[in-house]
C-alpha positions as YAML, in Angstrom:
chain: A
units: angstrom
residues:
- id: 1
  name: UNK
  ca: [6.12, 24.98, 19.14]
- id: 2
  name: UNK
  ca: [7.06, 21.66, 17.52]
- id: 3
  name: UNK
  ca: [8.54, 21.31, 14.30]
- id: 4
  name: UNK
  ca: [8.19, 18.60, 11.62]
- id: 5
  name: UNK
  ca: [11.49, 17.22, 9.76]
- id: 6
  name: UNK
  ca: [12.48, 14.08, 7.80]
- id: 7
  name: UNK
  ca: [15.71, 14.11, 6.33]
- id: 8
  name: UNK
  ca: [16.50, 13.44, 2.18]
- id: 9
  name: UNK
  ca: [19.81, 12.23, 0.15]
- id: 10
  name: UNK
  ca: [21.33, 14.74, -2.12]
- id: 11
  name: UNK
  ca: [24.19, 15.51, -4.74]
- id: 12
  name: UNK
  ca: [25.51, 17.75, -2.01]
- id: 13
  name: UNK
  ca: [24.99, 14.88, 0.82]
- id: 14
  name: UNK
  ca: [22.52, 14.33, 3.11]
- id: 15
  name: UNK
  ca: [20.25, 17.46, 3.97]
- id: 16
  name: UNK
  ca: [17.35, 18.34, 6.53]
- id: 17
  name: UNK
  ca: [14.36, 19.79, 5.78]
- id: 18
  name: UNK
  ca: [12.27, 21.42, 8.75]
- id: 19
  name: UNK
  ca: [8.26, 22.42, 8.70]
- id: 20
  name: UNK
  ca: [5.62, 24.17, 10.21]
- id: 21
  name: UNK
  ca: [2.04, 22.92, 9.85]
- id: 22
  name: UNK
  ca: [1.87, 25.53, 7.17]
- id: 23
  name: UNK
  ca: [5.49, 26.32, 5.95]
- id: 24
  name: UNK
  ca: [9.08, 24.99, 5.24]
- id: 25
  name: UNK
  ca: [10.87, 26.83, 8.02]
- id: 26
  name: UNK
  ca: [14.43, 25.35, 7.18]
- id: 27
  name: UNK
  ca: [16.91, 23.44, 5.04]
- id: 28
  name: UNK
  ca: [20.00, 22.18, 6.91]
- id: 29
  name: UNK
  ca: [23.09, 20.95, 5.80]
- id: 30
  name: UNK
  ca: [24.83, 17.27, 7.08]
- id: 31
  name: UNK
  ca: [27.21, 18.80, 9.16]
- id: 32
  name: UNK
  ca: [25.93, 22.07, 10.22]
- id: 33
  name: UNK
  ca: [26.92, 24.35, 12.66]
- id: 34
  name: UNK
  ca: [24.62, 23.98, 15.38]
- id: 35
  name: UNK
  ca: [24.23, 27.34, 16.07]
- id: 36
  name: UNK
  ca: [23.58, 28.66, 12.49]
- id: 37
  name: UNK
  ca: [19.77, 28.38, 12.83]
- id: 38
  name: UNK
  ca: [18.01, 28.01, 16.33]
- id: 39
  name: UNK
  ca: [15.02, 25.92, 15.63]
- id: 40
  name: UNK
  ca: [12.10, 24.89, 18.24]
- id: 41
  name: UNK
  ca: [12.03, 21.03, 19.10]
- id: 42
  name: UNK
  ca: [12.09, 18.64, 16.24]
- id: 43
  name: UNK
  ca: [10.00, 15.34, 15.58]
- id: 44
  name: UNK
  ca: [10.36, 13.52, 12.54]
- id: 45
  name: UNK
  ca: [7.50, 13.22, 10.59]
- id: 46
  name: UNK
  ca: [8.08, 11.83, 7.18]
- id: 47
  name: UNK
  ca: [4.88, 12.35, 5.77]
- id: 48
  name: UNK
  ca: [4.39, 16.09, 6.36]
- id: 49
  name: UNK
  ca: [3.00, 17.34, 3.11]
- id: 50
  name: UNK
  ca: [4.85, 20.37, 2.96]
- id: 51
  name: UNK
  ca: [8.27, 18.34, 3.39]
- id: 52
  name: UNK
  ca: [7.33, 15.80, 0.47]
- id: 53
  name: UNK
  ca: [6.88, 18.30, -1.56]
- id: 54
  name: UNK
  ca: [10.24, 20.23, -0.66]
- id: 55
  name: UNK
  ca: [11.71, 16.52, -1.00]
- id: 56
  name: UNK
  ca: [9.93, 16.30, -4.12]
- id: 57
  name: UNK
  ca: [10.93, 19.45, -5.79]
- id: 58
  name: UNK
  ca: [14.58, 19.16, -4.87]
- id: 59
  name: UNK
  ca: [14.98, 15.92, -6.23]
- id: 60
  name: UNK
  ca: [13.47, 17.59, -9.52]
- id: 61
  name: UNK
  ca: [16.19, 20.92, -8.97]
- id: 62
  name: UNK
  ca: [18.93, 18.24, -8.90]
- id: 63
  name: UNK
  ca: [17.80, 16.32, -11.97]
- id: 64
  name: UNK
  ca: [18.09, 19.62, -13.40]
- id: 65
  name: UNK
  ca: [14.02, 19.94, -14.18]
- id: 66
  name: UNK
  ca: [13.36, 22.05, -11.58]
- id: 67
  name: UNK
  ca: [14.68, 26.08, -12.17]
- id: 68
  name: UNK
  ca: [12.06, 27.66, -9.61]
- id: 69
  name: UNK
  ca: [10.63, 26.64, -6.18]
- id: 70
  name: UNK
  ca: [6.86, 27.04, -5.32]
- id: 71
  name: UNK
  ca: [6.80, 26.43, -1.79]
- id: 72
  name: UNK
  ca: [5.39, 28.18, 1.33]
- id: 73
  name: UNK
  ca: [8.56, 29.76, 3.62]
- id: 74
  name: UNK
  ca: [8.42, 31.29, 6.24]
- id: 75
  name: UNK
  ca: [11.71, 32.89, 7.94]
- id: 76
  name: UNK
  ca: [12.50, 33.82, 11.43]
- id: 77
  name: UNK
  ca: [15.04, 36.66, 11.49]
- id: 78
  name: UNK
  ca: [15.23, 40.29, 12.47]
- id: 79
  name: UNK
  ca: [14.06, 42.56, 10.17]
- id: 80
  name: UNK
  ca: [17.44, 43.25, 8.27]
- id: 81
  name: UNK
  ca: [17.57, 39.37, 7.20]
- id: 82
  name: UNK
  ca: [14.35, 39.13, 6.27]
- id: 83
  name: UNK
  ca: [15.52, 41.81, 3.22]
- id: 84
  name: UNK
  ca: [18.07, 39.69, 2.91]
- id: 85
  name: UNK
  ca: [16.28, 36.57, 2.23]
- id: 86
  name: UNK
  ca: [13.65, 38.55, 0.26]
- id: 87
  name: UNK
  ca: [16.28, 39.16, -2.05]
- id: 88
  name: UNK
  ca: [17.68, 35.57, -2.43]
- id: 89
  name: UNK
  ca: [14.29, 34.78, -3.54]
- id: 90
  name: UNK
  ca: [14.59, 37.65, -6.55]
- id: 91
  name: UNK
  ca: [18.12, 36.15, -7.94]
- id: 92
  name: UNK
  ca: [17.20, 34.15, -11.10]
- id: 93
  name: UNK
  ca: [18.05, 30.44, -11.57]
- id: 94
  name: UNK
  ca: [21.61, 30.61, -13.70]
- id: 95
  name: UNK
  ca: [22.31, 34.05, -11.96]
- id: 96
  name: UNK
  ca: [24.68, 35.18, -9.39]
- id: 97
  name: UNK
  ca: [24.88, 38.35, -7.35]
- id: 98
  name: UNK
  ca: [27.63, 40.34, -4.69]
- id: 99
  name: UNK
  ca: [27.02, 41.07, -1.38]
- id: 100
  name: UNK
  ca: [27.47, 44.47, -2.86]
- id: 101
  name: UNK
  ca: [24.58, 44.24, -5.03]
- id: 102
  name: UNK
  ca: [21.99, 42.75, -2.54]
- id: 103
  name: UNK
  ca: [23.20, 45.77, -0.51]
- id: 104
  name: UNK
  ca: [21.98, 47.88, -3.10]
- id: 105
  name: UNK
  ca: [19.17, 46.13, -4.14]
- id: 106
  name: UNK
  ca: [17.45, 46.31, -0.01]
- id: 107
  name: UNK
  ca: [19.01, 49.90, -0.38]
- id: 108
  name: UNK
  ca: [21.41, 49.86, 1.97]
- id: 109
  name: UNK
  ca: [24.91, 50.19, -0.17]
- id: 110
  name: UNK
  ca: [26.52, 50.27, 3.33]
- id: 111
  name: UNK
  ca: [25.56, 47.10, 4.54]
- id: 112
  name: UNK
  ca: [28.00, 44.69, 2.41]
- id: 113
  name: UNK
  ca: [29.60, 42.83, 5.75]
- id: 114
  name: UNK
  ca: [26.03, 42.79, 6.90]
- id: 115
  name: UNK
  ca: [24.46, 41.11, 4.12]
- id: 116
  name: UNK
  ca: [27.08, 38.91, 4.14]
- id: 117
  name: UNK
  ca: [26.35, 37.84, 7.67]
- id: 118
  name: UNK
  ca: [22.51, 37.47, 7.24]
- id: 119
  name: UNK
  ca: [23.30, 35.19, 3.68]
- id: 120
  name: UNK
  ca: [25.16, 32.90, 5.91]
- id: 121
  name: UNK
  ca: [22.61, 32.85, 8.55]
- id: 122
  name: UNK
  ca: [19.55, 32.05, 5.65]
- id: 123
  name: UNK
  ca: [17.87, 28.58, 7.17]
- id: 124
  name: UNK
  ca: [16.14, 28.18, 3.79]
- id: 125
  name: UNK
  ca: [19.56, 26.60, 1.94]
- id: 126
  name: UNK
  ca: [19.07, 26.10, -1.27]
- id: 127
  name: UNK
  ca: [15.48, 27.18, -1.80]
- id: 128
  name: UNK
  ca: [16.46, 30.52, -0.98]
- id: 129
  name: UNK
  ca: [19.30, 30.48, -3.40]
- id: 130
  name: UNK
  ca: [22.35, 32.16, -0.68]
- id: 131
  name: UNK
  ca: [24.46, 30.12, -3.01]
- id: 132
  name: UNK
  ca: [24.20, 32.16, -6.13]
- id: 133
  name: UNK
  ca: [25.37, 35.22, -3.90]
- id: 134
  name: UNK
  ca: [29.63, 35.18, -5.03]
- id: 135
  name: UNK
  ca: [32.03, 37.92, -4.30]
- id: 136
  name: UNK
  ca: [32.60, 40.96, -6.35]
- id: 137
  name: UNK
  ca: [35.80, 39.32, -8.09]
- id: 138
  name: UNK
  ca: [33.02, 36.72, -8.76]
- id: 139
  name: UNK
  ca: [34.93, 34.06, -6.31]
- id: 140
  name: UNK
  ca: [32.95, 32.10, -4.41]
- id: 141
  name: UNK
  ca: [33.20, 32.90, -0.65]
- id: 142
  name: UNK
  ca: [31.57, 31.54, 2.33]
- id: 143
  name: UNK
  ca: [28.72, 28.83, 2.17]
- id: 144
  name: UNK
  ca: [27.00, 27.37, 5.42]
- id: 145
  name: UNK
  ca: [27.24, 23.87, 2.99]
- id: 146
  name: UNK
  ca: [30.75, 24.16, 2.49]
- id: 147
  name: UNK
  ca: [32.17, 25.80, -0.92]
- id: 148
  name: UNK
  ca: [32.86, 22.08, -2.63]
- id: 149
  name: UNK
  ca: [28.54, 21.74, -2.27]
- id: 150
  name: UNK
  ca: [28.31, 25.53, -3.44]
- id: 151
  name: UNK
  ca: [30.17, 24.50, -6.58]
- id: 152
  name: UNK
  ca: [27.94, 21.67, -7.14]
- id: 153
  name: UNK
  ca: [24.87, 23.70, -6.91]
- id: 154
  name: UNK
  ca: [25.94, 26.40, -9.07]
- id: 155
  name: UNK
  ca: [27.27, 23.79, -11.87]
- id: 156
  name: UNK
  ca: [23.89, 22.43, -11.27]
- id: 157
  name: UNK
  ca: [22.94, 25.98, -12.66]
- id: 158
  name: UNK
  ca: [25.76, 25.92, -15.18]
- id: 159
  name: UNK
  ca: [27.55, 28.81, -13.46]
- id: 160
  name: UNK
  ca: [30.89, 27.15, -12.93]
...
């Protein structure tokens, strides 16, 4: 399977968005780790709809007009991510969560180290908001985009 991409200019530098036919698939970060996300071949397409409209409503998220994202996802992970991810998508815009309490909230209070590890693998950046996830002593702690662009997105959000 192909994928689509084109690639967009952001407050927290330049940033690669990846597509289905039918779904934004990932969000990559300028200098990320190539083996954070395994993705099928890529061909740049910059007039996919589905990535104009990512490009569209990220511009509007870092203009600060845009507190919620209303695009199709679709994310390839085991099982455990997946609840992982699923939860991302329930922490509200000017909210942070612990690993602790995304372990609780897929009920598994157990699994702190784990969620940890599945937040850093998340190949939705931004749109699934792994950013907003802190540690308990509300520090922030590991970010795929480097903690300098995790700051900017949360003071985006006001958080910092």
């Amino acid at each position: 399977m192909k994928l689509s991409f084109m690639e967009m200019a952001s407050p927290v530098g330049q940033l690669k968005l990846v597509a289905t036919e039918t779904a934004l698939v990932a969000v990559l970060w300028e200098n990320e780790n190539p083996n954070r996300v395994r993705l099928a071949e890529l061909i740049e397409n910059t007039q996919h709809p589905i990535l104009l409209e990512t490009q569209k409503q990220l511009n509007e998220y870092f203009a600060g007009q845009r507190q919620v994202f209303d695009l199709p996802l679709d994310f390839e992970g085991t099982e455990f991510q997946q609840k992982v991810w699923q939860a991302l998508l329930t922490i509200p815009f000017g909210e942070t969560r612990s690993y602790k309490q995304i372990a609780e909230q897929i009920g598994n209070v157990k699994a702190v180290r784990a969620v940890g590890a599945a937040n850093g693998k998340n190949p939705i950046s931004i749109i699934a908001p792994c950013h907003r996830v802190v540690g308990a002593n509300g520090k922030l702690v590991g970010f795929a985009g480097g903690l300098e662009n995790k700051g900017i997105l949360l003071k985006i959000e006001k958080l910092q």
